[in-house]
Each structure stands twice: as C-alpha cells, then as structure tokens.
C-alpha distance (Angstrom), angle and dihedral (degrees) to the residues before:
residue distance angle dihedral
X1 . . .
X2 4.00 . .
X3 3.80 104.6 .
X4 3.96 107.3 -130.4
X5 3.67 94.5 -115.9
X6 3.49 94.9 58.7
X7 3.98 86.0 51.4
X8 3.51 93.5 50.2
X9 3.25 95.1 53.7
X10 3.88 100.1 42.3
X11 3.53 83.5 54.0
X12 3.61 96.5 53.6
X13 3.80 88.7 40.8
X14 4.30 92.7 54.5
X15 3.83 86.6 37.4
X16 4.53 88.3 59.4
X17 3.65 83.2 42.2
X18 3.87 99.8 50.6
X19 4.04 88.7 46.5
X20 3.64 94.3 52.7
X21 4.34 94.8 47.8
X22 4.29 84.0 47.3
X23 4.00 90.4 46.7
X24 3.77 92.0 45.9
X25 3.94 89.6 37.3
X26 3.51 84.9 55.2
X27 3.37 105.8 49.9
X28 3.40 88.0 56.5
X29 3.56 101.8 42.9
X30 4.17 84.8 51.9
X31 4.00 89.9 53.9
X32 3.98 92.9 41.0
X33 4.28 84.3 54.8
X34 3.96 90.9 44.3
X35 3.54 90.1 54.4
X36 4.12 97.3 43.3
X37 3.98 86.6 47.9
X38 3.93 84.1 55.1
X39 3.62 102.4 46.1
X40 3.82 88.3 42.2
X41 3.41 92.8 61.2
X42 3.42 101.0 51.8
X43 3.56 88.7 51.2
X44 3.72 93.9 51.2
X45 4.03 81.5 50.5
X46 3.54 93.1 54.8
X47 3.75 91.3 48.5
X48 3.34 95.7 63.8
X49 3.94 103.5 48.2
X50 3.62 83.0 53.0
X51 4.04 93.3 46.1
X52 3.53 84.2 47.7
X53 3.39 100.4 44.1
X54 4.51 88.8 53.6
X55 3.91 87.0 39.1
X56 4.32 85.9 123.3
X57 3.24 124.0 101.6
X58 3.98 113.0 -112.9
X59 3.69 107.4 -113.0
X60 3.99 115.8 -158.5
X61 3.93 102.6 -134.9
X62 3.68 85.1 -138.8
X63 3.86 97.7 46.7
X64 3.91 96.8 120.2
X65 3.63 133.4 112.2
X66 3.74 95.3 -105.6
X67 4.16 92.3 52.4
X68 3.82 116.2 25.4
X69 3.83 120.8 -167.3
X70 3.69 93.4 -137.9
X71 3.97 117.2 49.0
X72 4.09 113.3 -168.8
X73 4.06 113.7 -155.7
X74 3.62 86.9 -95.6
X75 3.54 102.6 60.3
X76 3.83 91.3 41.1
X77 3.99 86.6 60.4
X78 3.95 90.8 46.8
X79 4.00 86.7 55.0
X80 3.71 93.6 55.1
X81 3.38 99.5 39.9
C-alpha cells in the first residue's frame, strides 16, 4: 500500500510537471498563432490586389446579337434554314 505522503507528494510532483509542459506548450502554441495571424494576412492582402485586379466583367468577343456564344437547337435550325 502507497503511504499518503508519498501520494501527496507524487501528486504535487506530476502537478509542477504538468504546469511547466502547458506553460511551455503555450508559449509555443501563442507564437505558432502570431505567426498564422501574420501570414494570413498577407494572404488576405494578396487576395484582394488580385480580386481587384480581375474585378471586370468577362466579355465574350462574340457576345453580340449577330454571333451569340451559346446556340440552343432552335437557333441552330433558324441558321440553316
């Protein structure tokens, strides 16, 4: 049988240990986050130079009533006929 001193004390022993892993875990986990949020950013930057740069609308060159991009069956026919 484990004496209750000796359980106390390996208690308070694991206890030291656990806070020092979850302060060192943290303080990595805190500079790991800083650096995401930073590289995030600059991606969400360069998003929107490029989203700004393809803000035009894309214009078929032969979107015009005489030649339409997209024929249906119908107007196919009507071109033949």
């Amino acid at each position: 049988m484990i004496s209750p001193l000796y359980r106390n004390l390996y208690r308070f022993s694991s206890n030291v240990i656990a806070a020092k892993t979850y302060a060192k875990f943290q303080e990595k986990y805190s500079a790991h986050l800083d650096a995401f949020k930073k590289k995030a950013g600059e991606h969400q930057k360069a998003a929107e130079t490029i989203k700004r740069s393809t803000q035009k609308v894309y214009k078929h060159p032969f979107n015009d009533m005489h030649h339409k991009p997209y024929y249906s069956a119908i107007q196919t026919l009507q071109a033949y006929v």
